[in-house]
C-alpha positions, 0 to 999 in steps of 0.5 A, a space after each residue: 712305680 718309677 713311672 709314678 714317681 717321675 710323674 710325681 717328680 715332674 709335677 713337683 717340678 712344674 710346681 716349683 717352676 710355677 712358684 718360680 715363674 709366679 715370683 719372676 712375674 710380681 718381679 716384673 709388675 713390681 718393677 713395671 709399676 716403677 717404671 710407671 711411676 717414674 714416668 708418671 712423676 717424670 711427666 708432672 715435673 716436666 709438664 710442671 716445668 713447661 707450665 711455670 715456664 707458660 706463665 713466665 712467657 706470659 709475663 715476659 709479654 705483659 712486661 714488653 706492653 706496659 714499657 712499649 704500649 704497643 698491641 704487637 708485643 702483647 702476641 706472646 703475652 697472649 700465645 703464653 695464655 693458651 699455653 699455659 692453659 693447656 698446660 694446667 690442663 694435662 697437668 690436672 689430667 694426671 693430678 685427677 688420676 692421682 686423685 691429686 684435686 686438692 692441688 689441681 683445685 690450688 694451682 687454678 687459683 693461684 694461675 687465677 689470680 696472677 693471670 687476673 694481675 696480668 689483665 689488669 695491668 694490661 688493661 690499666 696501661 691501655 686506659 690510662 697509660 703506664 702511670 696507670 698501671 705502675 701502682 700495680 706492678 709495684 704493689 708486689 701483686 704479681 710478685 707474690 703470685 709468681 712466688 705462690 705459684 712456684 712454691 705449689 709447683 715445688 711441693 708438687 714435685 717434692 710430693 712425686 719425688 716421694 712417691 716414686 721413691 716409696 714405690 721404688 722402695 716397696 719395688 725393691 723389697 718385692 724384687 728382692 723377695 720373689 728373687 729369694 722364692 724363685 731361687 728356692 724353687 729353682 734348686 728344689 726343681 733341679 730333681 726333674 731338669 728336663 721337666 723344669 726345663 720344658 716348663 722354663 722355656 714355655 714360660 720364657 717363650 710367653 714373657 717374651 712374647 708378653 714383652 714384645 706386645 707390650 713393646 709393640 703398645 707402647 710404641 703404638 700409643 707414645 706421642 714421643 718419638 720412639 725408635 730401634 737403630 740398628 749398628 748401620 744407623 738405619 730405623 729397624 723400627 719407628 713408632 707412628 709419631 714419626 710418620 705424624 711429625 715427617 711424613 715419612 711411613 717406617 719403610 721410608 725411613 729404614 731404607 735409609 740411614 738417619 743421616 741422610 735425613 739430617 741437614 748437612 750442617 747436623 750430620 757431623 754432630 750426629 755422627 759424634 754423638 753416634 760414635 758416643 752410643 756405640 761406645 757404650 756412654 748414653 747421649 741426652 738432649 741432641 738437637 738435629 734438623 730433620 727433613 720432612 716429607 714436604 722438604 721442610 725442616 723440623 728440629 728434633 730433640 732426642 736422646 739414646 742409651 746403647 742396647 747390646 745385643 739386641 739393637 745399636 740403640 734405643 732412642 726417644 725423640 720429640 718435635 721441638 720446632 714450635 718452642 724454637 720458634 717462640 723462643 727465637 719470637 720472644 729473644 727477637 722481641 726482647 732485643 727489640 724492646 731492650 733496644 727501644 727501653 735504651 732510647 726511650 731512657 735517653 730520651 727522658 735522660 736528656 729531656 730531663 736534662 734539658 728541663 732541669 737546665 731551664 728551671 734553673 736558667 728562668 730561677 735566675 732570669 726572674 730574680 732581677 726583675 722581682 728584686 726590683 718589684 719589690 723594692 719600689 713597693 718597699 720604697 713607694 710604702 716608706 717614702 709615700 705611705 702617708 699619702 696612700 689611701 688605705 686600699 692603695 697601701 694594701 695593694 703595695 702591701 700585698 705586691 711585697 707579699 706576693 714579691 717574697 713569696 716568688 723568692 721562696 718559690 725561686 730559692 726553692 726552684 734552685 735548689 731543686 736544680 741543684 739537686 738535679 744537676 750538681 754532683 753531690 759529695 756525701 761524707 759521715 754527718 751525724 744527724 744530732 748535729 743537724 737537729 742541733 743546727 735546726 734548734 738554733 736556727 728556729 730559735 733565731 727565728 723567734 720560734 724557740 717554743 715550738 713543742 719539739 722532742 728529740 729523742 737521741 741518739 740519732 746517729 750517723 748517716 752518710 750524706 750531704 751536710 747542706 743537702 741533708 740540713 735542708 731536708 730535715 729542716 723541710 719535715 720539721 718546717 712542714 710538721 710546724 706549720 701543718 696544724 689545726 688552727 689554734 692548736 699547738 704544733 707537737 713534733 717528734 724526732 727520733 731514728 732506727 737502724 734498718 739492715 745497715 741504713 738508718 731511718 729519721 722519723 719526723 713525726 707531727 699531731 697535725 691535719 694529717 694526709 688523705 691516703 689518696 694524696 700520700 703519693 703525690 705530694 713529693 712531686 713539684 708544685 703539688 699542693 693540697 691547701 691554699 697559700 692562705 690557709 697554709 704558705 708555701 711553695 709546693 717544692 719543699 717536699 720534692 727537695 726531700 725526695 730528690 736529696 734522698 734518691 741522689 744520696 743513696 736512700 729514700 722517703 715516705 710517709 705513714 699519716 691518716 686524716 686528721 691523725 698526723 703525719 709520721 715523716 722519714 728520710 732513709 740513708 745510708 748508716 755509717 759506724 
């Protein structure tokens, strides 16, 4: 009977103890899965990391080909697109396994259209140089990419940030429960402690084993560099990365310690970030200089967390010398280029310098000799009309005319040169006393019936009151003048504030301007219609432009063909 109930005891025993032991094991999956999870999450937001990062590299190389026009600067531009490429790839690899298509499928497109962008702009600066290639760059194409891009990648990584946070939480929950269920059957098997205890210990005996062979897989499986120090600062064990970055087999490396490894100028901070695990505190990101079998040096970046009893440390490493290396190529390029932008742009400075000097110079060379074409052909016509024949009259005629027409050219010209050379004082001005300056001019000019409205207040703007009379009576000479033949000129003024500046518009119901013409007709001399169709000298409108950008602001224009022209002038406000 005693020996029945002990029989009885001890397989209630070992019932309790299986209740325990099948609690501590969902316990053990449970936060095995979270590991997992961590690590998977971990391995999206660095591969995530690494891949924005590809696509910046790749950028930093188109930008350096578009400023330089030089095939060597185009090599990280093209070691980034392999990278980048690989980097989508292993990143999709764990998208797929999530069965996470749908933001693999995005992030291809996305990575497509801003590597079509860079191509382009490679190719157009190629074929027809930087100017070629600028409207691109300044459509916010490529902007707007980079932006879609990191967006995605920061759903992505917001998305495996709640992930693991569920599965911790649901971790946790089972933790907590199976802690409860083993507890309870821990105490209820107490009736029979050398059976529980039997049953404990073979239990402990198979988790730890189960334990070592998971350890002995992972470190057979790790592409990272895993080790065990020891307290002396030996390698008690290495995974078989070690071997495939140095060359040196685990036998090699436990026969020495890791600093005899390490270049010289890398002990002493080892030994400081050694002297910190021992203490207990882990150490993250240390980068050390490992020798190699073949006496090459490799940079290893690696982190180690203390783990007492069983080892000094546990320690994770990874090869970094590639990145180092491209990034050394990239900071080398990058200087180089700077260095070459800064020339390059003194150059251009002085040459424009040198241009602006001598426009000015022949402006002023060119007027004596034309006032004196132009007052003989005035004085042959007064003096000696009569007894020109008519052809000879019309040739002196058109000798005046051609003579007035090269003064408005040379006042235009040095206005332009002022504008380049001479420093301008800006102050409050009000631009409903400018257009009241303008109405009283046209009116002295006879052209007080010209169809203007002004729709005040306009109000003030910080500027050159010279400089800024002349370039809205520019847009309003221009609107007046650019009309269909026969039709009247109509012509609307008015202004809006904009994020502290304000915005003059000028706007006309004349021919209009092709959208292919929009971009140039603010450069000198750039004309869409003959002087006899329409006068002028070509200069007005980058008279416009060069007073906008000296006076802080800018121009443009909004037209169609045949719809009118919507002019503006943006400065900065003041009141």
């Amino acid at each position: 009977m005693t020996l029945s109930r002990w029989a009885v005891g001890l397989w209630a025993a070992f019932a309790l103890l299986a209740v325990a032991g099948a609690a501590l094991l969902l316990n053990l999956s449970s936060l095995q899965s979270s590991r997992e999870a961590a690590d998977r999450a971990g391995q999206v937001v660095f591969l995530a990391e690494r891949f924005l990062g590809s696509v910046r590299d790749a950028e930093t190389g188109q930008r350096g080909y578009l400023l330089t026009g030089e095939d060597r600067y185009l090599e990280p531009y093209r070691l980034a697109l392999t990278a980048v490429e690989d980097d989508l790839a292993r990143l999709g690899s764990f998208l797929k396994e999530d069965g996470d298509d749908g933001a693999m499928a995005e992030l291809d497109v996305l990575l497509r259209r801003k590597l079509d962008e860079l191509g382009r702009t490679i190719e157009l600066r190629r074929t027809g140089g930087l100017p070629a290639a600028l409207p691109v760059v300044l459509s916010d194409e490529g902007r707007e990419a980079m932006r879609a891009i990191r967006r995605r990648l920061a759903d992505l990584q917001r998305d495996y940030a709640r992930r693991l946070d569920a599965t911790s939480a649901a971790a946790a929950d089972q933790a907590r429960l199976a802690s409860l269920v083993a507890l309870v059957a821990s105490l209820l098997a107490c009736a029979s402690v050398a059976a529980a205890a039997l049953a404990v210990n073979r239990r402990e005996v198979a988790r730890r084993q189960g334990v070592e062979r998971e350890r002995d897989r992972f470190f057979e499986m790790s592409l990272d560099l895993l080790a065990i120090i020891g307290a002396d600062g030996r390698l008690e064990r290495a995974s078989p990365s070690w071997a495939r970055t140095l060359g040196h087999d685990e036998e090699s490396l436990a026969a020495r310690p890791l600093t005899d490894f390490l270049h010289p100028e890398d002990r002493e901070p080892f030994r400081e970030a050694w002297r910190r695990v021992a203490a207990g505190e882990p150490v993250t990101r240390i980068e050390n200089r490992c020798q190699a079998a073949d006496g090459s040096w490799r940079w290893i970046e690696w982190s180690a967390a203390p783990a007492w009893p069983e080892a000094a440390a546990f320690a994770v490493a990874r090869d970094t010398s590639e990145r180092r290396q491209s990034e050394e190529e990239i900071r080398r390029l990058n200087s180089d280029l700077e260095r070459r932008v800064e020339e390059r742009t003194g150059q251009l400075r002085d040459v424009v310098a040198e241009l602006d000097a001598f426009a000015y110079t022949v402006s002023h060379d060119l007027r004596a000799p034309l006032r004196a074409m132009e007052g003989f052909s005035r004085a042959l016509i007064e003096d000696h009309g009569p007894a020109l024949d008519p052809q000879a009259r019309r040739y002196a005629e058109r000798i005046v005319a051609a003579a007035e027409r090269m003064e408005s050219l040379i006042n235009d010209l040095l206005a332009y040169s002022r504008l380049s050379q001479n420093e301008i004082a800006t102050r409050p001005v009000s631009l409903d006393a400018v257009m009241e300056r303008l109405l009283e001019e046209l009116r002295g000019q006879g052209r007080g019936d010209a169809d203007i409205r002004v729709e005040g207040p306009l109000g003030m703007v910080r500027a050159n009151p010279v400089v800024l009379s002349q370039m809205v009576g520019n847009l309003v000479s221009n609107a007046l003048k650019f009309v269909p033949e026969g039709a009247p000129a109509q012509v609307t003024v008015r202004s809006e504030r904009r994020n502290g500046a304000v915005r003059l518009w000028v706007e006309d119901r004349g021919i209009g301007i092709a959208a292919d013409h929009q971009g140039r007709i603010f450069n000198v001399f750039e004309r869409l219609h003959s002087a006899s169709a329409y006068p002028g000298t070509g200069i007005g409108l980058a008279i416009v432009r060069k007073g906008a950008e000296r006076m802080g602001g800018s121009c443009g224009v909004e037209s169609a063909e045949g719809r009118g022209s919507r002019f503006w002038i943006e400065l900065p406000g003041e009141g």
